[in-house]
C-alpha positions as CSV (number, residue, x, y, z in Angstrom):
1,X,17.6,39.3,-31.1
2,X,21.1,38.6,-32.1
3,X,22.0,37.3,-35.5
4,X,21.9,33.7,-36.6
5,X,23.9,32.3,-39.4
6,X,21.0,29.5,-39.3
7,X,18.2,31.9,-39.5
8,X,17.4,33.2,-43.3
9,X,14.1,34.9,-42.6
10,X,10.5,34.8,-42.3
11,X,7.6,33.7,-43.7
12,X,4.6,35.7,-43.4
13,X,1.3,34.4,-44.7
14,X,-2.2,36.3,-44.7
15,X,-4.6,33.7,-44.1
16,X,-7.9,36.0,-45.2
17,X,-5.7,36.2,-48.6
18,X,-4.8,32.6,-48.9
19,X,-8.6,31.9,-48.6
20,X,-9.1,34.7,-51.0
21,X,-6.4,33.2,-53.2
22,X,-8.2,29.8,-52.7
23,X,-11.4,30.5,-53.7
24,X,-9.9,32.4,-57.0
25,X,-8.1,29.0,-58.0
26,X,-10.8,26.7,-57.0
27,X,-8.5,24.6,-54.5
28,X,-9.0,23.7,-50.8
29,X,-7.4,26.5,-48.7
30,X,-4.8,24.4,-47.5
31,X,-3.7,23.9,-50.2
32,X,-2.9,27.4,-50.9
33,X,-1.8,27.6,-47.7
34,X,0.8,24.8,-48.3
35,X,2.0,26.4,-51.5
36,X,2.1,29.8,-50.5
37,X,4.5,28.2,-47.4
38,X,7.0,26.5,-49.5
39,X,7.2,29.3,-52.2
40,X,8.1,31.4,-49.1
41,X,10.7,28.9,-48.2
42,X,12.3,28.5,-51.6
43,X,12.5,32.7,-51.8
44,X,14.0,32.8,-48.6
45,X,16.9,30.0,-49.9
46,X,17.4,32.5,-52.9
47,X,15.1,30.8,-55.8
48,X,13.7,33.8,-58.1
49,X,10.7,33.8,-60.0
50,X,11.3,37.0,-61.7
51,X,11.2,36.0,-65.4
52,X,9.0,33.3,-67.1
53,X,12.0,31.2,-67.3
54,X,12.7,31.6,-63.5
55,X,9.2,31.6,-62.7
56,X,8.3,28.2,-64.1
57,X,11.3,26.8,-62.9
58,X,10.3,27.6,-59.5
59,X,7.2,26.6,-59.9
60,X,8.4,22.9,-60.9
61,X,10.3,22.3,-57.5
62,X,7.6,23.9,-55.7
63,X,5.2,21.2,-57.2
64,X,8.0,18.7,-56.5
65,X,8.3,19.6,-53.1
66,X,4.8,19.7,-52.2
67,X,4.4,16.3,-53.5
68,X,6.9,15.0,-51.3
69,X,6.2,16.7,-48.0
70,X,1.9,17.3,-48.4
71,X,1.0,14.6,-50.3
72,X,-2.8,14.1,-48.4
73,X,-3.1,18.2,-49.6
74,X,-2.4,17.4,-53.1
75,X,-3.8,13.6,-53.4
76,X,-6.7,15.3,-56.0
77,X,-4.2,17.2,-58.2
């Protein structure tokens, strides 16, 4: 495959661990499934969540984000 200047990367997500991860955090698994797809998203557009700082910063527009585009997945929250 030749390289795109449009293509940033991939986003892989276990779904045995997002159920896992689920179940942990007491939410529905799509929700965790939703979150772990845009926190994918915003790493691949360079957003770090390295430090605390970074980290809850992240975790903001993450929150933000899934509000906007999965609202019926977060209507409980």
């Amino acid at each position: 495959m030749d390289w795109s200047p449009h293509l940033l990367g991939d986003v892989v997500i276990s779904a045995e661990r997002a159920l896992c991860q689920a179940l942990e955090r007491g939410h529905p698994v799509e929700e965790e499934l939703c979150f772990l797809l845009v926190h994918g998203l915003l790493h691949l557009l360079g957003w770090d969540d390295s430090t605390e700082a970074k980290r809850k910063k992240m975790l903001k527009a993450q929150e933000e984000i899934l509000r906007e585009i999965f609202p019926e997945v977060l209507k409980n929250r």
